[in-house]
C-alpha positions as CSV (number, residue, x, y, z in Angstrom):
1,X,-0.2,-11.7,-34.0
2,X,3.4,-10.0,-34.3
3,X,6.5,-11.2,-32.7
4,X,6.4,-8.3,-30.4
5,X,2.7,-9.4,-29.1
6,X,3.7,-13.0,-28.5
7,X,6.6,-12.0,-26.6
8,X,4.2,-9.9,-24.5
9,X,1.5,-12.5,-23.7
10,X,4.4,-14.7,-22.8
11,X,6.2,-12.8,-20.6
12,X,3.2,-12.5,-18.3
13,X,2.4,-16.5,-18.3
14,X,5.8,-16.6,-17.5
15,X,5.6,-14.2,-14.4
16,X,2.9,-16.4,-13.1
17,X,4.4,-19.4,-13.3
18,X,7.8,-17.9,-11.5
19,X,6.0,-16.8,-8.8
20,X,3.9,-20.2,-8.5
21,X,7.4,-21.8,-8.6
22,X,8.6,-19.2,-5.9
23,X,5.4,-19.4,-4.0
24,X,6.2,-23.2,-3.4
25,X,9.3,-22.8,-2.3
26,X,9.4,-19.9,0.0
27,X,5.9,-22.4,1.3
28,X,8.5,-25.5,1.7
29,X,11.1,-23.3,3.1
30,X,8.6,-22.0,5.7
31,X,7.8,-25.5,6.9
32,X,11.4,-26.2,7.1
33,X,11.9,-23.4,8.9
34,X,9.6,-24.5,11.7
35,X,10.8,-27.7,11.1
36,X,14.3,-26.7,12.6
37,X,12.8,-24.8,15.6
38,X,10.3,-27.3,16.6
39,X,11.5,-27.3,20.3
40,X,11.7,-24.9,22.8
41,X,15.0,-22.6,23.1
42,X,17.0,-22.1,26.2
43,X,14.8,-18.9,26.9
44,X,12.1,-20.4,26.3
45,X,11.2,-19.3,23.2
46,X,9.4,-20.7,19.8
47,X,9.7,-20.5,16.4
48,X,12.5,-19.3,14.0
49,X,12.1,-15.7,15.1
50,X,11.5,-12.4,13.0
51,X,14.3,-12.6,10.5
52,X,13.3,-15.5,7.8
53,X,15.0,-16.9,4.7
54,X,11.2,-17.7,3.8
55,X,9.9,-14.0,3.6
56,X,12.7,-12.9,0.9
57,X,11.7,-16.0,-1.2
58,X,7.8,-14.4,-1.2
59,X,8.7,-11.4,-2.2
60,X,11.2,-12.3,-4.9
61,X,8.3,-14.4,-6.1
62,X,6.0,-11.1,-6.1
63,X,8.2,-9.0,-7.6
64,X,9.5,-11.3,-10.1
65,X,6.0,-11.2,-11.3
66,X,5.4,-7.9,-11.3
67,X,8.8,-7.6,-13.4
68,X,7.8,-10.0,-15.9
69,X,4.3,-7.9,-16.1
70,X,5.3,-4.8,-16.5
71,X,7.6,-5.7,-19.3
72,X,4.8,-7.2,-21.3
73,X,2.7,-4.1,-20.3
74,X,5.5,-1.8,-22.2
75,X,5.6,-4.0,-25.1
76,X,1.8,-4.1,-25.7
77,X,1.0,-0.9,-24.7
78,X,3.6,0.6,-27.7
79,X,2.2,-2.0,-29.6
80,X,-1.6,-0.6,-29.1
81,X,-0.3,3.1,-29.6
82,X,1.3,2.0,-32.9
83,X,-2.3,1.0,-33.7
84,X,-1.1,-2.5,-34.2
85,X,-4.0,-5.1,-35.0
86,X,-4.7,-7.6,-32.1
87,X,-2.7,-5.4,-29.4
88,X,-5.8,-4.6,-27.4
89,X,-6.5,-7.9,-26.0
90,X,-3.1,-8.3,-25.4
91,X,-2.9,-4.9,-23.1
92,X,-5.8,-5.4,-21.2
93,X,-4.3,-9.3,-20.5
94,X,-0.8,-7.3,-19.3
95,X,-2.7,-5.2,-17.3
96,X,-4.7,-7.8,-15.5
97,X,-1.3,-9.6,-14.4
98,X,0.1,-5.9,-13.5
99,X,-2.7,-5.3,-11.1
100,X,-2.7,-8.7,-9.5
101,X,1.6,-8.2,-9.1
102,X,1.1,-4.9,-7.5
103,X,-1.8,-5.7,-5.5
104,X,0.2,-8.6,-4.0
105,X,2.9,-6.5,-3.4
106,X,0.7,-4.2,-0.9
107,X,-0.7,-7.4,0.2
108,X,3.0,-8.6,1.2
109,X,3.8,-5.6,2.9
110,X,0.8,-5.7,4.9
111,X,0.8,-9.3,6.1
112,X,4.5,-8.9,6.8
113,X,3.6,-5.7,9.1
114,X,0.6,-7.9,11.1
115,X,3.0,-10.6,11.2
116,X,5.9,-9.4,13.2
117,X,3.0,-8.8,16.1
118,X,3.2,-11.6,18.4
119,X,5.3,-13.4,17.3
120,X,6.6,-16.4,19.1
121,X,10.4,-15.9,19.0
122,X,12.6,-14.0,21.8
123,X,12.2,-10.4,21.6
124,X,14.2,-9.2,18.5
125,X,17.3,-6.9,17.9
126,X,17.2,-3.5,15.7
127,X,18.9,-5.2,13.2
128,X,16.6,-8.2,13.3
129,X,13.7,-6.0,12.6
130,X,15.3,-4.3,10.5
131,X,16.2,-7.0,8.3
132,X,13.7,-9.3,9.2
133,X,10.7,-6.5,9.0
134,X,11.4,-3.0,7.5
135,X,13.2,-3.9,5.0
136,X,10.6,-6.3,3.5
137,X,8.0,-3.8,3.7
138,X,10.4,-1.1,2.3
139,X,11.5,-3.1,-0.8
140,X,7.6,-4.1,-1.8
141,X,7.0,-0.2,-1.8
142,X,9.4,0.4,-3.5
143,X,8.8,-2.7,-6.6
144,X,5.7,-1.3,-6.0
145,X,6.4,2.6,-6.8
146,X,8.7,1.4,-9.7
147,X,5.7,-0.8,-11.2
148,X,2.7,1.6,-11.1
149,X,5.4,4.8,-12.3
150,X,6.7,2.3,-15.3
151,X,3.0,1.5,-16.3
152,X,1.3,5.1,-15.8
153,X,3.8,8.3,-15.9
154,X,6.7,7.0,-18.1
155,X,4.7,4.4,-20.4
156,X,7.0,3.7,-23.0
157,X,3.9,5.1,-25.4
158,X,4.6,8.1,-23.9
159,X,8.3,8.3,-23.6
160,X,8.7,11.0,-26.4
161,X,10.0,13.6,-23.6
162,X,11.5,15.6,-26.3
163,X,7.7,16.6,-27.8
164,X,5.9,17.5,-24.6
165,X,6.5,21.6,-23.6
166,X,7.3,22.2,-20.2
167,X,3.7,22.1,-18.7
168,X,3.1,18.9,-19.9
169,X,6.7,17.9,-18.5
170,X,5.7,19.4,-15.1
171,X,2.6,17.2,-14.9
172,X,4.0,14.3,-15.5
173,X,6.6,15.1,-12.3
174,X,3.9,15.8,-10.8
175,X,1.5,12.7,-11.7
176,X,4.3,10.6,-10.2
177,X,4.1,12.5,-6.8
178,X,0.2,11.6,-7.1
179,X,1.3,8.2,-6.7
180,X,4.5,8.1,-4.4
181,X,2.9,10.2,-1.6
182,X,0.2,7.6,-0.9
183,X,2.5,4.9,-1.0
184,X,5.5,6.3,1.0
185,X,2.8,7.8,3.5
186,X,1.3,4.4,4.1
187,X,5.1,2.8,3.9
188,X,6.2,5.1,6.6
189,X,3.1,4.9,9.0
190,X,3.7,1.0,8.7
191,X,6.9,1.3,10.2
192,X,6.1,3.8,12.9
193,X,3.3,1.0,14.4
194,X,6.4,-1.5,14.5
195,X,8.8,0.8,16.1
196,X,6.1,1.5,18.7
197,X,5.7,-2.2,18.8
198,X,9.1,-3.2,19.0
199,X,9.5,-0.7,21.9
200,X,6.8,-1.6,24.4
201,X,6.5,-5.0,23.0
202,X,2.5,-4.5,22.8
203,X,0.1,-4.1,20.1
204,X,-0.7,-0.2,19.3
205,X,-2.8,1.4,21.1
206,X,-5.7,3.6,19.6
207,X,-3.8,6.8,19.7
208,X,-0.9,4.8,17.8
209,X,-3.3,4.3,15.2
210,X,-4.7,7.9,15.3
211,X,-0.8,8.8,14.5
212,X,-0.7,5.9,11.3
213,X,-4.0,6.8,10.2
214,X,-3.3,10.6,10.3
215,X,0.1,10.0,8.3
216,X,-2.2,7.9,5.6
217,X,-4.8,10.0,5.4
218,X,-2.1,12.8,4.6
219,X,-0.3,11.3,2.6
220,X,-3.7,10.6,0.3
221,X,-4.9,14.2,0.7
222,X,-0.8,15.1,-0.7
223,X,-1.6,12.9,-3.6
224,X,-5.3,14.1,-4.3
225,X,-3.2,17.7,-4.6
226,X,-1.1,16.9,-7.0
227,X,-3.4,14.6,-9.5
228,X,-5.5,17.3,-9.0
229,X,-2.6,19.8,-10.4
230,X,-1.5,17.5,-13.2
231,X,-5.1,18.1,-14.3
232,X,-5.1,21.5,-14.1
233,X,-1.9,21.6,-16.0
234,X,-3.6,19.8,-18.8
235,X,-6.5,22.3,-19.1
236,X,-4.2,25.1,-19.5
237,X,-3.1,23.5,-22.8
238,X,-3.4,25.7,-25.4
239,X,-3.1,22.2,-27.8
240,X,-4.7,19.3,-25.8
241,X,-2.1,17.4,-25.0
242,X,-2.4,14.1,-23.2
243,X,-0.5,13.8,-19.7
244,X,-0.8,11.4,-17.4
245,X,-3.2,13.1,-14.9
246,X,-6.5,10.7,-15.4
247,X,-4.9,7.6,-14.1
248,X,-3.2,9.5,-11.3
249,X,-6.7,10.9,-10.2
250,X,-8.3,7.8,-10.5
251,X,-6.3,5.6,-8.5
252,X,-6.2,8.4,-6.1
253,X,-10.1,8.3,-5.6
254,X,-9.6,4.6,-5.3
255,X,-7.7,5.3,-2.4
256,X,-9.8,7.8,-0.6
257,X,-12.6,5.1,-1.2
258,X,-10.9,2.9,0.5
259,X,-9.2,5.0,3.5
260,X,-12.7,5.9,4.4
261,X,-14.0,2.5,4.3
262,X,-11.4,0.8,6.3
263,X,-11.0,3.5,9.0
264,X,-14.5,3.2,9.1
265,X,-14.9,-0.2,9.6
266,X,-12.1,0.6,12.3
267,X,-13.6,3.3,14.3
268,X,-16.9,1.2,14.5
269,X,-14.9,-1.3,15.8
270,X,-13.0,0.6,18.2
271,X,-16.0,2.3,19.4
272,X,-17.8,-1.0,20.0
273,X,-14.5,-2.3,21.9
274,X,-14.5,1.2,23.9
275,X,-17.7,0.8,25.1
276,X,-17.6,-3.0,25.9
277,X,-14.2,-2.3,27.5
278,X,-16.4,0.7,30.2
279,X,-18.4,-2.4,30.9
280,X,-16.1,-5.2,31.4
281,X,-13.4,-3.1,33.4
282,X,-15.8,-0.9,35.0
283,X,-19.1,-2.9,36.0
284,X,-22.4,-1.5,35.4
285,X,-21.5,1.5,33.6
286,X,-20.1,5.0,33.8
287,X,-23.3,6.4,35.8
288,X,-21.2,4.0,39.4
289,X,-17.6,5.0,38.4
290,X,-15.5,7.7,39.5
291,X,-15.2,10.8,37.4
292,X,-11.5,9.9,37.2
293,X,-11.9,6.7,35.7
294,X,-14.4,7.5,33.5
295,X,-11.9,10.4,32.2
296,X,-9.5,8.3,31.9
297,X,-11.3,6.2,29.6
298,X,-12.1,8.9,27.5
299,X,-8.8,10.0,26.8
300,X,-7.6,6.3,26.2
301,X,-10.5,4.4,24.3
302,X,-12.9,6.7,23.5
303,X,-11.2,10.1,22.2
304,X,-9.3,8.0,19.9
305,X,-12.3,6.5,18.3
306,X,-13.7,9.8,17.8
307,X,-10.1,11.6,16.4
308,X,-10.8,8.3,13.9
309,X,-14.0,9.3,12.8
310,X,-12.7,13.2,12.2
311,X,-10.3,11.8,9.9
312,X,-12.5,10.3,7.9
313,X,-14.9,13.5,7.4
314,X,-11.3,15.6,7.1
315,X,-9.9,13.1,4.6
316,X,-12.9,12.6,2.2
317,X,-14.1,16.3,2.6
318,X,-10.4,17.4,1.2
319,X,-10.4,14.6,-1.4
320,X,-13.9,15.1,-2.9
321,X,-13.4,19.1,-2.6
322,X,-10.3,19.1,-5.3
323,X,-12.6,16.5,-7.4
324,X,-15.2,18.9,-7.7
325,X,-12.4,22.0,-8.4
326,X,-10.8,20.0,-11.0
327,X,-14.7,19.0,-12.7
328,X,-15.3,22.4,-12.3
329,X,-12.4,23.4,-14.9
C-alpha cells in the first residue's frame, strides 16, 4: 500500500475518532448545561434555553468528520484514477465514512429544527434563534454542500478544467446546481417552519407544512432539471467525455424517493388526524354539524392533507418524466 493510501485510510479513522471524542463532550457539556439550570427561573421557566454551547460542539464533531473524510476521499479517489494497485478498497472505505458524515450532517440539521419546538426555556429573542437555531442548521447545509460538491463535481480526479470544452464545463456548473437546489430548498423551508414557530409560538399548522413541503418538493424538481441537463450535455458529446451528471441524477432520484415516501407517510397521517379531529371536536360526525363547521374543517385539516397528496403525484410525475426524457436520449 503507497504512502498516499495509508494517509487516506488514516485520515478517515481519524475523523471517527474526532467526532467520538467531540460527541462525548458536546454529551458532558449538555448534562452540564442542565446541570446549571436545574431550578426554575424568575419567570418561571426551565432549561438553558435555545442558544447552547452544546449544539456547536455536535456539529464541530460532524463536520470535523466529514473534513477528515473528504480528504481521504480526494486522496484515494486520485489514487484509483492513477490506477494505483490497492486503491479500490481504500475508496469505497472513504466513501463509506463520507456518506455517514454527510448523512449526519442532515441528521443535525434536522433534529436541531424539531428541537427548538417546545422547548422549555422563556420565549427566545431573534438573535437567540438566530444563533441558537438558524445558524446551526445553516452551517450543516452548508458543510454539507461543500462535502457532496468536493466528492462529486470537483473530484480532484477530475480537476483537469483545462481539458474539458465548454459543454463539459457547463455541466459540471450545472451538476453542482443538481445538488445545491435540493439542499438550499430544504435549508430554507426549515427555517420558514421556525419563523412561523417563533411567531405564534405553536407548532405549524398543516398549511405551514403545505408551504415547506411545496418549497422541497421544488427545490427537488429544480435539481431533477438540471441533472437532467448535465446529461443531456454529455450526449451531445461528439467525444464521450465523462461529466459529472450520473451521480448528480442518482442522488437526485434518491431524493424524489424519499420526498414521496415521507410526505406520504405524512399526509396518511394528517388525514387520519383530520378525520379523528371531526370526531373528537365535533361528536358523532359531520352528517350533526353545521355546514360552517364542517367547512371550516375542510379548509383547516382536511384541504391541507389533500394539497399534500397533490404534491406528491406533482413531484414524482415531474421527476420520473425527465428520467424517462433523459433514457430516452
Amino acid at each position: 500500500m503507497s504512502k498516499t493510501l495509508k494517509r487516506a485510510t488514516a485520515l478517515v479513522l481519524v475523523g471517527f475518532t474526532f467526532m467520538w471524542s467531540a460527541i462525548m463532550l458536546g454529551t458532558y457539556w449538555t448534562s452540564r448545561e442542565y446541570h446549571y439550570w436545574a431550578g426554575a427561573e424568575p419567570d418561571g421557566s426551565y432549561g438553558p434555553g435555545i442558544v447552547k454551547l452544546s449544539t456547536y460542539i455536535f456539529l464541530i464533531a460532524i463536520a470535523g468528520m466529514a473534513f477528515f473524510t473528504v480528504a481521504s476521499f480526494r486522496s484515494a479517489d486520485t489514487e484509483l484514477a492513477k490506477k494505483t494497485s490497492g486503491a479500490l478498497p481504500v475508496f469505497r472505505f472513504a466513501t463509506t465514512g463520507v456518506i455517514i458524515s454527510l448523512v449526519s450532517l442532515a441528521v443535525f440539521a434536522i433534529s436541531a429544527f424539531f428541537a427548538s419546538f417546545n422547548s422549555y426555556g422563556a420565549d427566545p429573542t431573534i438573535a437567540e434563534m438566530i444563533l441558537g437555531v438558524y445558524l446551526p442548521i445553516l452551517l450543516a447545509a452548508t458543510f454539507c454542500i461543500i462535502g457532496i460538491l468536493s466528492v462529486t463535481v470537483y473530484r480532484k480526479s477530475s480537476d483537469d478544467s483545462k481539458s474539458l470544452g465548454k459543454e463539459a464545463k457547463r455541466a459540471k456548473r450545472e451538476a453542482a446546481l443538481a445538488f445545491i437546489y435540493p439542499i438550499v430548498g430544504t435549508t430554507i423551508a426549515l427555517i420558514i417552519g421556525l419563523v412561523v414557530y417563533q411567531s405564534r409560538r405553536e407548532n405549524p399548522q398543516a398549511w405551514v407544512w403545505v408551504l415547506i413541503l411545496a418549497i422541497v418538493a421544488g427545490s427537488v424538481v429544480m435539481g431533477s432539471i438540471y441533472s437532467a441537463r448535465t446529461k443531456t450535455h454529455a450526449v451531445r458529446q461528439v467525444t464521450p467525455v465523462k461529466v459529472p451528471g450520473t451521480a448528480a441524477l442518482n442522488l437526485n432520484f434518491v431524493l424524489v424517493v424519499m420526498f414521496v415516501v415521507i410526505v406520504s407517510l405524512m399526509a396518511f397521517s394528517f388525514g387520519i388526524g383530520a378525520i379523528s379531529e371531526l370526531d373528537y371536536r365535533y361528536g358523532s360526525g359531520y352528517p350533526n354539524n353545521p355546514p360552517a363547521e364542517i367547512v371550516q374543517w375542510w379548509l383547516k385539516s382536511m384541504a391541507p392533507v389533500i394539497a399534500m397528496v397533490a404534491l406528491v403525484d406533482v413531484a414524482a410525475y415531474i421527476a420520473v418524466r425527465i428520467r424517462s426524457l433523459v433514457a430516452s436520449q
